[in-house]
C-alpha positions as CSV (number, residue, x, y, z in Angstrom):
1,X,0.0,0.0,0.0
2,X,2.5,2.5,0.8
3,X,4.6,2.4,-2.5
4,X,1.4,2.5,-4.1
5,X,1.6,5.9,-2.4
6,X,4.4,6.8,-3.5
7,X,3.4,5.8,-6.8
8,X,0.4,8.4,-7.1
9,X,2.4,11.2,-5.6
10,X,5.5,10.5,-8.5
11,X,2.3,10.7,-10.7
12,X,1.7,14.4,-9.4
13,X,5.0,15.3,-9.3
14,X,5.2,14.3,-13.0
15,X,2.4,15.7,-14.3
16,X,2.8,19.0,-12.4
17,X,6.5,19.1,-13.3
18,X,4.8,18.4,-17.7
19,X,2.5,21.0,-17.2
20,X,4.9,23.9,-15.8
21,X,7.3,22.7,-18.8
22,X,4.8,23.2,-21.0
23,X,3.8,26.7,-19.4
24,X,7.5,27.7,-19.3
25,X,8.0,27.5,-23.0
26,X,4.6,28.5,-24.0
27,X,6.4,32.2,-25.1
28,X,8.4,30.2,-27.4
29,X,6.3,29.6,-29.8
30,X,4.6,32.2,-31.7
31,X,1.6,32.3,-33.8
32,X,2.2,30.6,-37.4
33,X,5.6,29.0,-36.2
34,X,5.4,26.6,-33.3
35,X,8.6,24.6,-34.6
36,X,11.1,25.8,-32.3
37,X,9.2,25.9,-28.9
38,X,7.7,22.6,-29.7
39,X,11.0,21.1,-30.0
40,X,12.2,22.2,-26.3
41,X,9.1,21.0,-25.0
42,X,10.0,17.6,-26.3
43,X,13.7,17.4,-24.9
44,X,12.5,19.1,-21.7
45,X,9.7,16.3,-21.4
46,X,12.2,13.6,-22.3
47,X,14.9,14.8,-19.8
48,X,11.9,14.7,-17.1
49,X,10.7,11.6,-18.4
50,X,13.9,9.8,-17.8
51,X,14.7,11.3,-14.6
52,X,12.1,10.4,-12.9
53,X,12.1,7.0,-14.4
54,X,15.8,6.3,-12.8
55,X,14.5,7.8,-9.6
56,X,11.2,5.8,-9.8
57,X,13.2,2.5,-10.3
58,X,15.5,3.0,-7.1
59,X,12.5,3.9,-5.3
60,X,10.4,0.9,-5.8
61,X,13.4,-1.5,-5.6
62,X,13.9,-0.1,-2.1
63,X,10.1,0.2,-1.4
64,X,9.5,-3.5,-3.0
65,X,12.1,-5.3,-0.6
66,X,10.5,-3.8,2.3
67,X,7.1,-5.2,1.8
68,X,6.2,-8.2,3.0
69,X,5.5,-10.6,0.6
70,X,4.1,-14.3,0.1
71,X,5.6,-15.2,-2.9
72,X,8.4,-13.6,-5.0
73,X,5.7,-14.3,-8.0
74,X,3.6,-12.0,-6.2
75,X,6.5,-9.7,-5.6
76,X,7.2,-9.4,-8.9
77,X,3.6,-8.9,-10.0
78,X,3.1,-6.2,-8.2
79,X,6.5,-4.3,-9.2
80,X,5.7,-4.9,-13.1
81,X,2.1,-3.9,-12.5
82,X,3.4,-0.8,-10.5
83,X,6.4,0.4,-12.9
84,X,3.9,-0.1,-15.7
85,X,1.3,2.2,-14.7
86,X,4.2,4.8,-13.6
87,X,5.5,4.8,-16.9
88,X,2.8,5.1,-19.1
89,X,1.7,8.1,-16.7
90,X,5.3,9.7,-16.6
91,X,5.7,9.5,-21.0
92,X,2.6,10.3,-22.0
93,X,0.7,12.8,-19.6
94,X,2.1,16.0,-21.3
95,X,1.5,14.9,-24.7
96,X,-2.0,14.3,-23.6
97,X,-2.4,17.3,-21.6
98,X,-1.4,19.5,-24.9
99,X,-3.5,17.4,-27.1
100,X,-6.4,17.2,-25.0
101,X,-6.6,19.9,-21.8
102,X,-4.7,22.6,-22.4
103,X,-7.4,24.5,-24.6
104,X,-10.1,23.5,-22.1
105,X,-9.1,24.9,-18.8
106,X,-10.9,27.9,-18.7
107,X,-9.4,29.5,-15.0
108,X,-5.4,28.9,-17.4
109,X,-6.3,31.5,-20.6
110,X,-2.3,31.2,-20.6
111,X,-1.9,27.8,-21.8
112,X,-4.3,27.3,-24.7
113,X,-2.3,26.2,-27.4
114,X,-0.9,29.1,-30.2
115,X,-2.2,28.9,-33.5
């Protein structure tokens, strides 16, 4: 239970950590020509992406081998099931926050998408 915790608060961490890169390089991209901004949101993304990957994977390690389990089977169940849902979460939240949320928040006029 408790690296499930820690799970869903690496979750927020990475997809507050997306959305402020995404807000910081907003003023690089203008209207007409989103080439250049777009491109430091994806290496900035990437950078985070891995970075909290390597510190996700020394996290559950030590988190994994503290919990009490049955069966190593159900030991490594868990971790695969656990780094899975991490990962997905921590690659693809910004892509699917620009593609789906940040033209629909209406209190964050800021980050609706140029163009």
């Amino acid at each position: 239970l408790v690296s499930i915790l820690y799970i869903m608060g690496l979750c927020v961490v990475s997809g507050s950590i997306s959305i402020n890169i995404y807000a910081l390089c907003q003023p690089l991209m203008s209207q007409g020509d989103t080439t250049f901004g777009a491109s430091i949101i994806g290496f900035l993304f990437t950078v985070q992406s891995e970075a909290l990957s390597v510190f996700f994977r020394y996290l559950l390690d030590a988190r994994m081998h503290v919990e009490n389990w049955r069966t190593e089977t159900q030991q490594e169940d868990a971790m695969i099931m656990r780094s899975a849902v991490f990962k997905l979460f921590n690659a693809y939240f910004g892509i699917f926050f620009i593609a789906f949320a940040a033209n629909r928040i209406p209190w964050a006029p800021h980050l609706r998408c140029p163009g």
